[in-house]
C-alpha positions in Angstrom: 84.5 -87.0 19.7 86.9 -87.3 16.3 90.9 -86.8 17.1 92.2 -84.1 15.5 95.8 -83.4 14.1 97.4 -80.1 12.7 98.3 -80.0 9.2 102.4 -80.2 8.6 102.4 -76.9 6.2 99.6 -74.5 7.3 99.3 -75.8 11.3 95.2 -76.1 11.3 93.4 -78.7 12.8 91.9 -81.4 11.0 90.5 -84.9 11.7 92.8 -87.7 11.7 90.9 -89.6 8.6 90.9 -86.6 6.4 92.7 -87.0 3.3 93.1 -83.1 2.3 93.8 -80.3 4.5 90.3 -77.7 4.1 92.7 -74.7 5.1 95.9 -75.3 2.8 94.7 -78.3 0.6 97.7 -80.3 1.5 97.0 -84.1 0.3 98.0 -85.8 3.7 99.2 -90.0 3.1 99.7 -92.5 5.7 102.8 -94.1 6.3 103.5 -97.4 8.1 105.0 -97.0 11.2 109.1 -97.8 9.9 109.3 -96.0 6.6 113.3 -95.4 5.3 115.1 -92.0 6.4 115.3 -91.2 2.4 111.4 -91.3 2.3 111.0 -89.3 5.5 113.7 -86.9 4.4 111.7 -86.6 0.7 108.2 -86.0 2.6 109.8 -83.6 5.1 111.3 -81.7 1.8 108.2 -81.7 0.2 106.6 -80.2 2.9 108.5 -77.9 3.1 108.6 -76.8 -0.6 104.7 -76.8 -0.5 104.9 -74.6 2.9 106.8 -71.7 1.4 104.1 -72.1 -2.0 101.5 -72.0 0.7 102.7 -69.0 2.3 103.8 -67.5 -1.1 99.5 -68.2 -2.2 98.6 -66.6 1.2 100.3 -63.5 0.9 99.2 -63.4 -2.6 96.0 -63.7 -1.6 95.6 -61.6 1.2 97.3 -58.7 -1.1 94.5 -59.7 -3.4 91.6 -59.2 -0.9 93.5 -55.6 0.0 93.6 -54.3 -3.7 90.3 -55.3 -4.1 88.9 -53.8 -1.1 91.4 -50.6 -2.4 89.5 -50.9 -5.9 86.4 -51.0 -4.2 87.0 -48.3 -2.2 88.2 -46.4 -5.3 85.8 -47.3 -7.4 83.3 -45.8 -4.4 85.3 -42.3 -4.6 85.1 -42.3 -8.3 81.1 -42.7 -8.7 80.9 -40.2 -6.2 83.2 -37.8 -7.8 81.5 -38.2 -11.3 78.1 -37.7 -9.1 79.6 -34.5 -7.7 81.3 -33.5 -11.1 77.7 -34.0 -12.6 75.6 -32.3 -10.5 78.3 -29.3 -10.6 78.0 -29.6 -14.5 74.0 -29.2 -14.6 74.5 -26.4 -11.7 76.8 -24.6 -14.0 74.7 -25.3 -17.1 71.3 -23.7 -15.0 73.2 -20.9 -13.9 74.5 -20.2 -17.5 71.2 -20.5 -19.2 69.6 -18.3 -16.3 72.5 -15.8 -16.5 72.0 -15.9 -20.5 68.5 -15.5 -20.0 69.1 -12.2 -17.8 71.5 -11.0 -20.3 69.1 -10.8 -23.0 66.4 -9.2 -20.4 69.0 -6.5 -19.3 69.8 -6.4 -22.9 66.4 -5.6 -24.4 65.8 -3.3 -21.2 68.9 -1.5 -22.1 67.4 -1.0 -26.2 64.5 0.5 -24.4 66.1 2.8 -22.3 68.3 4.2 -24.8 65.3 4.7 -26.9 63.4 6.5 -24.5 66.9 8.6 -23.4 67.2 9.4 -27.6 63.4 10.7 -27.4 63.4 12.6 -23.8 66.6 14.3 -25.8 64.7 15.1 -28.8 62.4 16.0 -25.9 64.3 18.9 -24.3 66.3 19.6 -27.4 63.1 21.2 -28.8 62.1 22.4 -24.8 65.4 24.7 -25.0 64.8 25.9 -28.2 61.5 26.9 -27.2 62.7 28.6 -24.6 65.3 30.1 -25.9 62.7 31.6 -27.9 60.5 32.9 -25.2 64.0 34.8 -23.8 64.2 36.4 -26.9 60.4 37.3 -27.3 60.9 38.4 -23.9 64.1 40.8 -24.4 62.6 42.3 -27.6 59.2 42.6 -25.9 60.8 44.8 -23.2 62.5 46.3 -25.9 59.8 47.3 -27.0 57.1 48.3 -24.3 60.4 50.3 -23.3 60.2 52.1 -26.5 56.9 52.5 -26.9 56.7 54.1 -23.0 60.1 56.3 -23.7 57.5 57.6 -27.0 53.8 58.3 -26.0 55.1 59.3 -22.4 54.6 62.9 -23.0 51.1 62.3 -24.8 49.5 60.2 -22.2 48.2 60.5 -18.4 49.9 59.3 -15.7 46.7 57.0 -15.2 46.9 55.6 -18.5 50.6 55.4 -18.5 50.1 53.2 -14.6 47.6 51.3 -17.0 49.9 50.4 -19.5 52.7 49.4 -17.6 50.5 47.0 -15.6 49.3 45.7 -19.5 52.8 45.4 -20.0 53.8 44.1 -16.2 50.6 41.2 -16.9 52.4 40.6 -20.5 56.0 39.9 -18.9 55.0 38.0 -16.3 52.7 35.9 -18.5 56.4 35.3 -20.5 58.3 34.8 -17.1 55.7 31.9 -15.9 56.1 30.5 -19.6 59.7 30.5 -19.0 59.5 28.5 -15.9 57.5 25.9 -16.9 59.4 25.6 -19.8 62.4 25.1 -17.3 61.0 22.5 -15.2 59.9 20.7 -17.9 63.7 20.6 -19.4 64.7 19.8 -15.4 62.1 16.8 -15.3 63.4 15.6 -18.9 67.4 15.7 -17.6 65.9 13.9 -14.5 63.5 11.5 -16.2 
């Protein structure tokens, strides 16, 4: 089994005939066994100096491995929000196009209802003059059959009097039926 020795700047275990350290990469030399205090003092310096560089790398590194596990991390959060902010986008562009697309049905619906509310006026425009037409035929016919009654009533039998009205009474309520359809057909136009 090979000796090992720890390494003066970083403290990890090597073998004893290694001439770098494989943690720190700290050049290690052999020195006989009496060297001169200056020469001791130097190494012991140097070691020192290349310690805190060591330690100086480390933390360097280590802050580099963080940041870029950070970046990664970020870099993570910001394909997923552009994922997000596209599918939102094509969401928002297939609801616009669908909601431009109902626009222009509810649109051309509306066109078509106003047309058919301009003729189902024009409709029961001329309904009400026509029955404001039958209310006048019927007033004047009244008029009339009153007249006529009020002048051959002393020259006619009370059988053909009884026969007249009932021409008459047929006449008007022929008018009055006319009158009614003509007013459900104006009620079913303000409906329609």
């Amino acid at each position: 089994m090979n000796q090992l020795n720890n390494c003066p700047v970083c403290g990890s275990a090597h073998e004893i005939n290694a001439l770098f350290c494989s943690q720190c990469g700290w050049e290690f030399r052999v020195f006989p066994d009496t060297i001169p205090e200056s020469v001791l003092s130097n190494e012991e310096k140097r070691i020192e100096k290349y310690r805190i560089e060591y330690e100086r790398t480390r933390k360097h590194r280590e802050k580099i491995a963080e940041l870029n596990t950070t970046i990664s991390s970020l870099k993570e959060e910001i394909e997923s929000l552009i994922k997000k902010h596209n599918d939102s986008e094509a969401t928002l562009q297939n609801g616009l196009k669908q909601t431009e697309s109902e626009l222009m049905d509810t649109r051309s619906e509306c066109e078509i209802a106003e047309k058919k509310v301009s003729e189902l006026a024009k409709k029961l425009s001329a309904q009400l003059l026509k029955l404001e037409q039958l209310t006048v035929d019927n007033l004047s016919l009244k008029k009339n059959m009153s007249d006529l009654i009020e002048k051959y009533k002393g020259y006619v039998s009370p059988e053909e009097m009884d026969s007249f009205k009932k021409a008459i009474k047929k006449r008007i309520d022929k008018l009055y039926e006319e009158i009614a359809y003509q007013k459900d057909e104006i009620d079913r136009l303000r409906k329609g």
